[in-house]
C-alpha positions as a printed Julia matrix, in Angstrom:
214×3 Matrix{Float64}:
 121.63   -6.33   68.41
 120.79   -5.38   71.68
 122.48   -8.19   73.21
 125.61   -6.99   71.41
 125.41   -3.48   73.17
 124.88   -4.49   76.37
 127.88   -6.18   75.87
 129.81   -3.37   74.92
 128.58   -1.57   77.6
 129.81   -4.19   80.3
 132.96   -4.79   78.72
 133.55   -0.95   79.12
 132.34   -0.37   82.73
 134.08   -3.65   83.81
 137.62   -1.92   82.15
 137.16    1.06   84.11
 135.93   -0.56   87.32
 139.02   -3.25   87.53
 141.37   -0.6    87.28
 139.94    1.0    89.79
 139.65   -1.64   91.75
 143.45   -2.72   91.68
 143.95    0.62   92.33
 142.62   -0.29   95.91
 144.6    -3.29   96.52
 142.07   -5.8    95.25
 143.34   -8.27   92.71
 140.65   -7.93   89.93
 139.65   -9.45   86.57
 136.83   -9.35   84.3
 135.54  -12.52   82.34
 133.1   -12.28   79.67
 131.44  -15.53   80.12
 130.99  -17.7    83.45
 133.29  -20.45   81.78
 136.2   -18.44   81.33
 135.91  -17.18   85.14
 135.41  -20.56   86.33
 138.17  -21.29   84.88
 140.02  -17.87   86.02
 139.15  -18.94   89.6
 140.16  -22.44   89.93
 143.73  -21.72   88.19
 143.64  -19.07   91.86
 142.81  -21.33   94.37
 143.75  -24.59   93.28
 146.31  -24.74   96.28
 143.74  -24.52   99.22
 142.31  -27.26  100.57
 139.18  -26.07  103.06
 136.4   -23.64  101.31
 133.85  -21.89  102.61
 130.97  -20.94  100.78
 128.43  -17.82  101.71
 124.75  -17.55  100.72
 125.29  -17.05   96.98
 123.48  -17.95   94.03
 126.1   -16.11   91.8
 129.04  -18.61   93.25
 126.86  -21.77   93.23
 125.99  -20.8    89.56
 129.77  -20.97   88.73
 130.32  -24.69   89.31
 133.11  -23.91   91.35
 131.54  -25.74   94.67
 131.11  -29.45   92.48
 134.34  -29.09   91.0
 136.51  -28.19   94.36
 133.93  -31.48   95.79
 134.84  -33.29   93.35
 138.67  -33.3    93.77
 138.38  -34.24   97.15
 138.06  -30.55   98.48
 136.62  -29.99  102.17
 133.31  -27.63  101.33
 132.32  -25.64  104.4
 128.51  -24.73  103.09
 125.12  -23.93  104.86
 123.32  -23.85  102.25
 123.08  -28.05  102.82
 119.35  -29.38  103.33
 118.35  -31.43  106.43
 121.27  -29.25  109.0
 119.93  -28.99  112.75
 120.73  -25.28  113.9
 123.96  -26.13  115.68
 125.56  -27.57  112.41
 124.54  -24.85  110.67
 126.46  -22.09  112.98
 129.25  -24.6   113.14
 129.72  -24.25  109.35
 129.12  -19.95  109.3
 131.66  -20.03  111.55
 134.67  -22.62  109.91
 133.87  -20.39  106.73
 135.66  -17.63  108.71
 138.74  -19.73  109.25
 138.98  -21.92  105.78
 141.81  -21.26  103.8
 139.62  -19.56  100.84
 136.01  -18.38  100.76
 134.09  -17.4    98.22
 130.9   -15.37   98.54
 129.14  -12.41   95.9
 128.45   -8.74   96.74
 125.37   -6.67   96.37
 126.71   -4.16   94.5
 130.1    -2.9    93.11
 131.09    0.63   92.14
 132.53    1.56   89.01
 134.74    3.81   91.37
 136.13    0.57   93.14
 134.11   -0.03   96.2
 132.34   -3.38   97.31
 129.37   -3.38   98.97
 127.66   -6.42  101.17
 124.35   -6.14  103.27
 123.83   -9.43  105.62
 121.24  -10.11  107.99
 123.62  -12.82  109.78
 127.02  -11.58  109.26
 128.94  -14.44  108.19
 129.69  -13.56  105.34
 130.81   -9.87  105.76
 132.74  -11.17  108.42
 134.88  -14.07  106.37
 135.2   -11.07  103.73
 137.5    -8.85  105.89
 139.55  -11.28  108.02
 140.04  -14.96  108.65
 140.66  -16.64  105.35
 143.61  -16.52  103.89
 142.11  -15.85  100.8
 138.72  -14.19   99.79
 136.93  -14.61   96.63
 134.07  -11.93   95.45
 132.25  -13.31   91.87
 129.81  -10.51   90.92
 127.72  -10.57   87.53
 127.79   -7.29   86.01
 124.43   -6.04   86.82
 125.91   -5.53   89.93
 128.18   -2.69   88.74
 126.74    0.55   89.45
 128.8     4.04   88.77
 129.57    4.64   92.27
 129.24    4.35   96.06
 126.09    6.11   96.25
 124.55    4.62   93.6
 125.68    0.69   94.66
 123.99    1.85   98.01
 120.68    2.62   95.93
 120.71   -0.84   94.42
 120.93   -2.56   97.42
 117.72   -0.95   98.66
 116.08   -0.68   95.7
 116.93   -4.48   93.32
 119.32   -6.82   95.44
 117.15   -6.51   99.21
 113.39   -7.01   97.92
 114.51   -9.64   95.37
 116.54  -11.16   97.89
 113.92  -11.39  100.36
 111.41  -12.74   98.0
 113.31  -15.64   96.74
 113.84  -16.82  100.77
 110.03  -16.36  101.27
 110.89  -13.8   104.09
 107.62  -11.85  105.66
 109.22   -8.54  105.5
 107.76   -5.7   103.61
 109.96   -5.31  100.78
 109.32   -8.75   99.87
 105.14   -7.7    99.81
 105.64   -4.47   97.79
 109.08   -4.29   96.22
 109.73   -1.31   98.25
 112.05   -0.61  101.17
 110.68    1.42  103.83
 113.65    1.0   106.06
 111.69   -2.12  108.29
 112.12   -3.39  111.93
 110.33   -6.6   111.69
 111.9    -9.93  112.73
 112.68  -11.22  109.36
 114.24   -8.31  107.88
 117.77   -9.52  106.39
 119.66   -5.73  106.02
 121.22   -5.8   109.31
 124.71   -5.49  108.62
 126.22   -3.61  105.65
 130.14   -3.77  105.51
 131.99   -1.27  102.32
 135.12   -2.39  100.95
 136.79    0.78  100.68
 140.25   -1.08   99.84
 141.49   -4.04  100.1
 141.67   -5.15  103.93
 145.42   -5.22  105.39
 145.87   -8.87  106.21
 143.46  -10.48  103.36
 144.57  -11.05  100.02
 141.08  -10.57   98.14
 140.33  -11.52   94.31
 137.2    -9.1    92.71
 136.04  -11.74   89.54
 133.49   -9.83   87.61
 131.42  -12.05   84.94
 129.7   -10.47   81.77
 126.38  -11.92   82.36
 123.8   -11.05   84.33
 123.92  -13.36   87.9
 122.48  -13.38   91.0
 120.05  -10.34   92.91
């Protein structure tokens, strides 16, 4: 039973946040289960023919990187085991000039903002311009009921969880807290709002009815 509400609940925010979201240029679409987007997303960027891929579990959880693979797709991915330093920089950078790239967010607002906190920047930076198409897959526990709200997640759920699952020494990842850090490790360097769509990207907002990703 509770499984049903939460559904409910999703299926209502995610109404209310896509239309908001279109209102600011973004071409958005809720799917209920990570099939049906899968499916969504492919039927969008079946055309393209390079990919780039930012540090995401929610895309990677998708399928979407084995199936473009599989139909003989080039995959522009750091997340690869065994790459020296130098091949992984070359591939952060050809994500920012692939046709489409796909990559999460931290957090989205119900009032139609998207909201991504890198320690690198590749990703926020293939976001806002290079591809010609941008792809942001976001679970709904990502949805929060506005800007400063998605802020408060970031700090709060999607930094300290994030840290802890790459085994970063950073103080969030010791105590679940943030306390605002300066050490070497610390991965919230960067944070980049979508306030609307950016001018010369056309950018897809996929939200999923299931809980995915930090």
């Amino acid at each position: 039973m509770e499984t049903t509400y939460q559904t409910w609940l999703w299926q209502k925010l995610a109404e209310k946040c896509v239309k908001n979201l279109k209102k600011h240029g973004f071409d958005a679409h809720f799917f209920p289960t990570v099939e049906e987007s899968r499916s969504g997303i492919l039927s969008r960027v079946s055309d393209y023919e390079t990919f780039g891929f930012g540090g995401s579990d929610t895309t990677r959880k998708l399928g979407v990187l084995e199936e473009l693979r599989s139909r003989g797709k080039t995959i522009y991915d750091h997340w690869q085991p065994g790459l020296a330093k130098e091949e992984d920089l070359d591939i952060r950078l050809r994500q920012g000039r692939c046709d489409c790239f796909f990559c999460s967010a931290n957090a989205v607002s119900v009032t139609g903002e998207i909201v991504n906190v890198d320690g690198v920047g590749n990703r926020t930076n293939a976001m806002t311009f290079g591809p010609r198409k941008v792809v942001i897959v976001a679970g709904m526990n990502k949805v929060t009921s506005d800007l400063d709200s998605a802020l408060k997640r970031i700090r709060e759920i999607a930094a300290p969880m994030r840290a802890k699952s790459l085994n970063m020494e950073t103080p969030c990842a010791e105590t679940g807290i943030c306390n605002d850090c300066n050490v070497p490790q610390r991965i919230c360097r960067v944070t980049v709002i979508l306030h609307r769509k950016p001018m010369l990207t056309d950018v897809s907002v996929i939200l999923v009815g299931e809980s995915l990703g930090f």
